[in-house]
C-alpha positions in Angstrom: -52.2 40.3 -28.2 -48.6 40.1 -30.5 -46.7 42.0 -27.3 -48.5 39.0 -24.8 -47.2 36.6 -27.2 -43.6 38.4 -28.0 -43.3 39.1 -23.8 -44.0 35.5 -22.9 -42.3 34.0 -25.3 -39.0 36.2 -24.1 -39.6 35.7 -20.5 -39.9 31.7 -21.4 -36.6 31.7 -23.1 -34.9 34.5 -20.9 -35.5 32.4 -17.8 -34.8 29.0 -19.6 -31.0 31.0 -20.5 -30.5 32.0 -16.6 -31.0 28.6 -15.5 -29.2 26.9 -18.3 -26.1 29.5 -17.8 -26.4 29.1 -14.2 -26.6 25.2 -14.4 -23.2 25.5 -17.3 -21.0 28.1 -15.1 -21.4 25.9 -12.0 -21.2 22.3 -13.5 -18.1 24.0 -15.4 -16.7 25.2 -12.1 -17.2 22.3 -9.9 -15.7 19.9 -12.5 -12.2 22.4 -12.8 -11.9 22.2 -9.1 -12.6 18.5 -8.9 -9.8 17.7 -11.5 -7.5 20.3 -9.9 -8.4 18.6 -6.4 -7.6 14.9 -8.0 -4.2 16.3 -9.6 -3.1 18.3 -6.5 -4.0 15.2 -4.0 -2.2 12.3 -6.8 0.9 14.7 -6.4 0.9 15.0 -2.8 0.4 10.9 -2.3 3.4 10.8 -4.1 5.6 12.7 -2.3 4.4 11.3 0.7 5.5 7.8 -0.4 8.8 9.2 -1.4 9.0 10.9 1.4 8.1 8.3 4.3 10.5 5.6 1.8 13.9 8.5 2.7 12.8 9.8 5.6 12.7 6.7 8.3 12.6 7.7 11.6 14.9 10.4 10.9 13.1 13.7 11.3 16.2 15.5 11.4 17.1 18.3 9.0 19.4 16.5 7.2 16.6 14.2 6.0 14.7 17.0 4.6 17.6 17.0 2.3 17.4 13.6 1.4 13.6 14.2 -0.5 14.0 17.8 -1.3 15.1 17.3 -4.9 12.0 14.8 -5.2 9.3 17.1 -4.1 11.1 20.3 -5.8 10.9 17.9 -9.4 7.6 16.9 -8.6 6.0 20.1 -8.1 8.0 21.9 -10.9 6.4 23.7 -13.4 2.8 23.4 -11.4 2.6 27.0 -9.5 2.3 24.5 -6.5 3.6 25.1 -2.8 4.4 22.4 -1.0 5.1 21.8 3.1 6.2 19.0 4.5 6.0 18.4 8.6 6.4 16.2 11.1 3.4 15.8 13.6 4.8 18.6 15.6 3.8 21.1 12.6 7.6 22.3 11.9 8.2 22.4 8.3 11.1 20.1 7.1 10.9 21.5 4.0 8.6 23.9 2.7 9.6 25.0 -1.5 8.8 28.5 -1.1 12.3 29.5 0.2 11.2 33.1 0.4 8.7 32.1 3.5 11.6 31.1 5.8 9.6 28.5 7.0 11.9 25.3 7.5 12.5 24.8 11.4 9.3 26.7 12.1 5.8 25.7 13.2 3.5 25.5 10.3 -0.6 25.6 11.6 -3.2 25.1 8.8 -6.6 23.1 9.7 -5.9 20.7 6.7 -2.6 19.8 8.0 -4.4 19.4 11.1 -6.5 16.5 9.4 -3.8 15.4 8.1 -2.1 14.3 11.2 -5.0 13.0 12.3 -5.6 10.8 9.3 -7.2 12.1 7.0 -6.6 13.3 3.1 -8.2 16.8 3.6 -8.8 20.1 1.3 -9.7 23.4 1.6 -10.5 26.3 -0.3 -10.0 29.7 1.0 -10.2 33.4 -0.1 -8.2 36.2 0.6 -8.4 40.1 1.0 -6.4 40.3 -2.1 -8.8 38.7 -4.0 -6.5 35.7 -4.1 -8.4 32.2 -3.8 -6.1 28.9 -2.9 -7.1 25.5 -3.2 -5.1 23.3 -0.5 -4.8 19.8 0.5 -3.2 17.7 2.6 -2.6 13.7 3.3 -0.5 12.0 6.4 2.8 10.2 6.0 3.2 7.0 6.9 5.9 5.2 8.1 5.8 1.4 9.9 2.0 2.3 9.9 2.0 5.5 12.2 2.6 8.6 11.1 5.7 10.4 10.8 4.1 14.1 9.2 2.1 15.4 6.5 2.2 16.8 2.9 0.6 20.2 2.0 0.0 21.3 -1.2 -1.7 24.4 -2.0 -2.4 26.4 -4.9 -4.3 29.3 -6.3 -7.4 28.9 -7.9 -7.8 32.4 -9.6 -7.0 31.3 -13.2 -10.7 28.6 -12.7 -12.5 31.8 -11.3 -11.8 33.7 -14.4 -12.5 30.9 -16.9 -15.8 30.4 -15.1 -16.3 34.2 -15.2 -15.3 34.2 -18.7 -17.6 31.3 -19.6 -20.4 33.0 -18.0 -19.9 36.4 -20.0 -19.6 34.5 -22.9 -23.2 32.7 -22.4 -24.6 35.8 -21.2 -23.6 37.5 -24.7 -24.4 34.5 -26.3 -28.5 34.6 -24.8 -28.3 38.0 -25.4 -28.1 37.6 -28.6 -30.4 34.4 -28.7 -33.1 37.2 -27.4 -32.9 39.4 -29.8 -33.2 37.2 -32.5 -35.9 35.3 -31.0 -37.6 38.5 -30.2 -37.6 39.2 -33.9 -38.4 36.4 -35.1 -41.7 35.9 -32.5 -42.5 39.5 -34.2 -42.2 38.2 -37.1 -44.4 35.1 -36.7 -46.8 37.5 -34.5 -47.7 39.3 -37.6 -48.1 35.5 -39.7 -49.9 34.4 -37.1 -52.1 37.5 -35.6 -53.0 38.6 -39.5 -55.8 36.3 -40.1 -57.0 36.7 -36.5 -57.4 41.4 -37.5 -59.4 39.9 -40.6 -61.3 37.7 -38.5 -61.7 40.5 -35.7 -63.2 42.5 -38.6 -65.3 40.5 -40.6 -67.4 39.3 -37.2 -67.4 43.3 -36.5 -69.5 43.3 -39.9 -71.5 40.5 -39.2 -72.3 41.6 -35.7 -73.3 45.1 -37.8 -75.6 43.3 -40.1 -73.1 42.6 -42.8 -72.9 38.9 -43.7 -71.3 39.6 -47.6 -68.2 39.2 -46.1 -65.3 36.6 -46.2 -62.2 35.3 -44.7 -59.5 34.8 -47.6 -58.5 31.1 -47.0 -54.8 30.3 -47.2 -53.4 27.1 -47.1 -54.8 23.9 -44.6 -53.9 25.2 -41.1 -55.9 25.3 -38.4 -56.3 29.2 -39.0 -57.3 28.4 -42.1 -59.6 25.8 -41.1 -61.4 28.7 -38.3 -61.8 31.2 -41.6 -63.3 28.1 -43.6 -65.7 27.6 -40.6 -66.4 31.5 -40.4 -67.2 31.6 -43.9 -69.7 28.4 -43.6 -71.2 30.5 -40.6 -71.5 33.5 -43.1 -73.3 31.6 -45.3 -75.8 30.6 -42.9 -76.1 34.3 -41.4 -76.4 35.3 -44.8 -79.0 32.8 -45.9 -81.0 32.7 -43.0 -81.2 36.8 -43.4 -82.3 36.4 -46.4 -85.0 33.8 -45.7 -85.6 36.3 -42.2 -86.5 39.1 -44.8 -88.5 37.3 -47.2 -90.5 35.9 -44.5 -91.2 39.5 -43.0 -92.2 40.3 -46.6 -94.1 37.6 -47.1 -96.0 37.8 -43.7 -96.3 41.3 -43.9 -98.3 41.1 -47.3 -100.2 38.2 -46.3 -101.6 40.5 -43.2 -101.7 43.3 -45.3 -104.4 41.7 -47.6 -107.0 40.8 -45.1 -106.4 44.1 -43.1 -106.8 46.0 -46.6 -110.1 44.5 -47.3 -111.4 45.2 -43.7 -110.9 48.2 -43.9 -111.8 49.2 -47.7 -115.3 47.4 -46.2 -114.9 50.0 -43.4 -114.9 53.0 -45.8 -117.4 52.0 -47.6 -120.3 51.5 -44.6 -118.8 54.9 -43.4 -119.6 56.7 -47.1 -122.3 55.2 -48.0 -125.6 56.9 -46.9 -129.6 54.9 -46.5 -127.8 51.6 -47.0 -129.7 48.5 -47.1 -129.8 45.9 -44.5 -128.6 43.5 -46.8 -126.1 45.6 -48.1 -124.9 46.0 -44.4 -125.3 42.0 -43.9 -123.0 41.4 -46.8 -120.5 43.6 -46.4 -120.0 42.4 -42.9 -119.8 39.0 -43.6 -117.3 39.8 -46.3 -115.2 41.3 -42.9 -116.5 38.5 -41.1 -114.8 36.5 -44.0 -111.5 38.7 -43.8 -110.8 38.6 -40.3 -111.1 34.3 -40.2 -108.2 34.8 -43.0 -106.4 36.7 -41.0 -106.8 35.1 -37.7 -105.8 31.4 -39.9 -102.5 33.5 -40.6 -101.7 34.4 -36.9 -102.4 31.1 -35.9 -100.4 29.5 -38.6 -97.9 32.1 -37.6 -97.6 31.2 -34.0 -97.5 27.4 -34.8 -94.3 28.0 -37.0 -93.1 30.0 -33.7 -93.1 27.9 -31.7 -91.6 25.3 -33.8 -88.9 27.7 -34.3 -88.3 28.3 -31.0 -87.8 25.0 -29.1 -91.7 24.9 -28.3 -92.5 22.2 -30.5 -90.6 19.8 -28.2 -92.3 16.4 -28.6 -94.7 15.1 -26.5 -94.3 11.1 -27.8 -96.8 8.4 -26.8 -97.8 5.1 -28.2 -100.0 5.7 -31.1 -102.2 3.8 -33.4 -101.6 4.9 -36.7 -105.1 3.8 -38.0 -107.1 6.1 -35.6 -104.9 9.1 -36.5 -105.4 8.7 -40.3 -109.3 7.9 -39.5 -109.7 10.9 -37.3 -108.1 13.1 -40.3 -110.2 11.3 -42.8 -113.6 11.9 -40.6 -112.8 15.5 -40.1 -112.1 16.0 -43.8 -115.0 13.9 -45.5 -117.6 16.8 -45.4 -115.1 19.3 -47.3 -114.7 16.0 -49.4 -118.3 15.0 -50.2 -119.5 19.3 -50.6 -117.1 18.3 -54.1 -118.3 15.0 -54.7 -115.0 13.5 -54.0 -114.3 10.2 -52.3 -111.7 9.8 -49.2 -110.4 6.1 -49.8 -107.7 5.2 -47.6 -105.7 1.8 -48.5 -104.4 0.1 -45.0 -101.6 -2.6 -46.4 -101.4 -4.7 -43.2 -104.5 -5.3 -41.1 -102.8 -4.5 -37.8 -99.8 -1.9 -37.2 -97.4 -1.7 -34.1 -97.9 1.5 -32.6 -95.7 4.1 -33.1 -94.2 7.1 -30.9 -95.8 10.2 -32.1 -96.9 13.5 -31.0 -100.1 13.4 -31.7 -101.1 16.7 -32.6 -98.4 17.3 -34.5 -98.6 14.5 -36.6 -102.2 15.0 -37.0 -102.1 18.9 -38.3 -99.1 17.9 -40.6 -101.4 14.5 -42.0 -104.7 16.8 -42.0 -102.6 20.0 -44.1 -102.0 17.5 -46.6 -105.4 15.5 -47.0 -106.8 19.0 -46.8 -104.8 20.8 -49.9 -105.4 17.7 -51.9 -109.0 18.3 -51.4 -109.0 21.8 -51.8 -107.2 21.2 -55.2 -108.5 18.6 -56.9 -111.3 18.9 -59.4 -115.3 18.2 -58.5 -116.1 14.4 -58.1 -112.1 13.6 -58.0 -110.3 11.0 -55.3 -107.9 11.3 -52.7 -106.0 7.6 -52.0 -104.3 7.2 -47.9 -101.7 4.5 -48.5 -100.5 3.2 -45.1 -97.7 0.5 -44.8 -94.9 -0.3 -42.5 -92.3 -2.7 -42.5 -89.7 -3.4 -38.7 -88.4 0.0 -38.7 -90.7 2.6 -40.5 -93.7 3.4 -41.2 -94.7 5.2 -44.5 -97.8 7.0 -45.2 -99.0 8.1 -49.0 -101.4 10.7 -49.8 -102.2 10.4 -54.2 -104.8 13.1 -55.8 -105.8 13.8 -58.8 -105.2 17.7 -58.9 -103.0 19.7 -61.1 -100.0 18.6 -59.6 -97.0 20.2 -59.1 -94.3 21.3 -61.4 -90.8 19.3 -61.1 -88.8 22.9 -61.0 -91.5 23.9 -57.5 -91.2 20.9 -55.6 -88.5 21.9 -53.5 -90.1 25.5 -52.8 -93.6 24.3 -52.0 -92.3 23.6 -48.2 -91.4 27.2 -47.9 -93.3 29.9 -45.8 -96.0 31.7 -48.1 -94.7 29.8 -51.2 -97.9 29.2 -53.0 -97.8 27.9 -56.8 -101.1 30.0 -57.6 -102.0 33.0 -55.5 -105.0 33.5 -56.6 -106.2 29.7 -56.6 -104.7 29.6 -53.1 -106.7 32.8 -51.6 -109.9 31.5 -53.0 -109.3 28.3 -51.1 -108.4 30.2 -47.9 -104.8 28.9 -47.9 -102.3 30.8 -46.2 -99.3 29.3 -47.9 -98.2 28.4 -44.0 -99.3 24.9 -44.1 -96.8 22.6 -45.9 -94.1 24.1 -43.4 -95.8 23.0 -40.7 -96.3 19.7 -42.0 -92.5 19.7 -42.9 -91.4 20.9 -39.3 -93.5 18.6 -37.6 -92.1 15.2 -39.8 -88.4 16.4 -39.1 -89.0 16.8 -35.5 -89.7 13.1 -35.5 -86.8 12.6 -37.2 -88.6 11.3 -40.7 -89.1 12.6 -44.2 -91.4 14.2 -46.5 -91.0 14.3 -50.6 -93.6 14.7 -53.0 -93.5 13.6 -56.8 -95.9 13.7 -59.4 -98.7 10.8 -60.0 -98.4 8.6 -63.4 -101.0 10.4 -64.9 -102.0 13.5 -63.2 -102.3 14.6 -59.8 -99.6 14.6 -56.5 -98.2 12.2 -54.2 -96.7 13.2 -50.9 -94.9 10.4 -48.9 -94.0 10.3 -45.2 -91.7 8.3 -44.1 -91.5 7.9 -40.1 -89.1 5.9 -38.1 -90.3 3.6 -34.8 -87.6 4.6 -33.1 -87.8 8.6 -32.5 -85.4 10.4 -32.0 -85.6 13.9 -32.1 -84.3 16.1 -34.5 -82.5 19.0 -32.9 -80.2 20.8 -36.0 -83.1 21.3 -38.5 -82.3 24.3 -40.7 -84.5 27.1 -39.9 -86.4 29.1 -42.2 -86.8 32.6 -40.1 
């Protein structure tokens, strides 16, 4: 990735410097051969008002002689040839006396335009490399015209100032290059260094390895990527942990019930003349076993399918009262087997119903109402406190068990967390129920805390909004 970046930054700037140079050496040139043009044709006016002003009608020789010193002090010191003719072409005076020229016919296509007119110019190269720049304007006398003015001049000394100019640039870019190219190596290895750590800490976490960390430099936006990749550690690294723990957990929940089946096993295959009643016990104690197990895997498969998307909601319009009544009715036996009392408190006589799905809300309502029977002492109470108020509705559930201890409160909604194993496993729990109940109030978007009674006992309230909306990003606990 640092040569992609290094080459295209080069071929960006390498390409920028030909068409800059380019766009220089011509601008450069046209502008030294406009100014020479403007110089060379401001010169040859001149001499042709001069000229036409001595010369009359007389096209004779001896008025050559008449504007020769003129044109001979106006072109001195310039390196410029000049040609004058009448409309015939013969030179009346031409300043290059080695030519021979005067009294001759002199044919250039300039001169031509001239004649006819025109202020015209040329440029034109030669086999010995040499390059002239000529122009050429009329002369007028009593508005016609009498001859013509050329003027022409080489134009080697602008080709090698252009040719200079563009070996200079072309150094110059050069040079630009290289120390571009350096610098972009440079700043490949600022920039690309993060991205190898990066590159190597996912390569750990892709191996299972989410100890590791990005080293966080500064506020850029790389730095801002290694904060996010560290948060994302976290969460790897938290939910592995919680992956793990649940695998324990689950696997010694399973391992219980399948370890008593099969100690009952051993024992009807040792024992020798048992007694039907023996037999009759021992396999309702594996009767008993495998209805602990099967309330695991069940358990199990709810929190699955939470987990995985399953547990989309299926919301109609419920009536709140006939929920908590059906949870009450299907508890009261349990209830009244303890000499306990189901009392539910209902603060408004009617409620708007609600959005809800249903089951859901009626296993997480029932796991509640079912620990705080399960827990509470003989001839104790359990208290349903409904209200609502325009945009929630909130539902209390008060015993008077043991409670629970301000330091558990936040674990008690993990898998398999149980604040007494032994108590729990008496009661049949499977330590599975409270994070349904938990999964099912966030998918409606509510909440569920629990605090301690004024005097003894627990109170769980849930808190559920009218308007459901779903929520997606709850934190998962596999």
């Amino acid at each position: 990735m640092r040569f992609t970046m290094i080459a295209t930054y080069i071929v960006i700037i390498v390409a920028t410097l030909v068409l800059m140079n380019i766009y220089v050496v011509v601008s450069l040139g046209e502008s030294l051969y406009d100014s020479e043009k403007v110089n060379m044709y401001a010169q040859a006016n001149i001499i042709a008002e001069t000229v036409s002003e001595v010369w009359g009608n007389d096209d004779s020789a001896t008025a050559a002689k008449k504007f020769e010193p003129f044109v001979e002090g106006t072109l001195a010191g310039t390196k410029v040839r000049g040609v004058v003719t009448n409309t015939s072409y013969n030179v009346m005076y031409d300043t290059n006396t080695e030519s021979r020229l005067a009294g001759k016919v002199f044919m250039r296509d300039v001169l031509n335009r001239a004649l006819k007119g025109e202020q015209a110019d040329a440029t034109t190269d030669y086999v010995n490399d040499m390059k002239i720049l000529s122009v050429a304007v009329p002369i007028y006398s009593n508005n016609s015209i009498v001859g013509g003015v050329y003027l022409a001049k080489s134009v080697n000394a602008i080709e090698a100032t252009t040719s200079s100019t563009s070996t200079r640039l072309m150094v110059f870019s050069i040079l630009i290059v290289i120390i571009i190219g350096m610098l972009s190596l440079g700043m490949s290895y600022i920039i690309l260094s993060p991205l190898r750590q990066f590159r190597s800490v996912a390569s750990d976490i892709s191996k299972g390895d989410f100890s590791k960390r990005i080293k966080i430099k500064g506020r850029s936006e790389i730095a801002q990527m290694g904060e996010t990749l560290n948060y994302m550690c976290d969460e790897l690294e938290l939910l592995e942990e919680k992956r793990r723990k649940f695998v324990s957990d689950a696997s010694h929940e399973l391992k219980t019930p399948m370890a008593g089946i099969k100690l009952i096993c051993d024992s009807l295959v040792s024992a020798e003349n048992l007694d039907p009643e023996m037999v009759k016990e021992f396999l309702g104690d594996m009767s008993d076993e495998v209805d602990r197990l099967t309330r695991i895997v069940d358990r199990l498969l709810v929190l699955t399918r939470l987990d995985a998307g399953g547990g989309s909601l299926k919301l109609e319009e419920t009536d709140i009262k006939m929920l908590v009544e059906h949870v009450v009715k299907k508890l009261t036996p349990i209830a009244t087997a303890k000499d306990m009392v189901i009392s539910v408190n209902y603060r408004s006589a009617e409620y708007p119903p609600i959005l809800l799905d249903y089951d859901k809300m009626y296993e997480a309502l029932y796991n509640i109402v079912d620990n705080a029977v399960k827990y509470s002492p003989e001839g104790g109470f359990v208290q349903i406190d409904v209200s609502a108020d325009s945009n929630y509705l909130t539902i209390k559930i008060e015993d008077n068990g043991p409670g629970i201890p301000e330091a558990e409160r936040d674990r008690i909604f993990e898998r398999f967390y149980r604040l007494d194993d032994s108590r729990a496993r008496d009661t049949g729990g499977t330590g599975l129920g409270l994070a349904i109940t938990r999964e099912a109030v966030l998918m409606h978007n509510g909440t569920i805390d629990v605090e301690n009674a004024s005097e003894v006992g627990s109170v769980f309230t849930i808190r559920l909004p009218y308007k459901v909306k779903p929520q997606t990003d709850r934190e998962g606990l596999i």
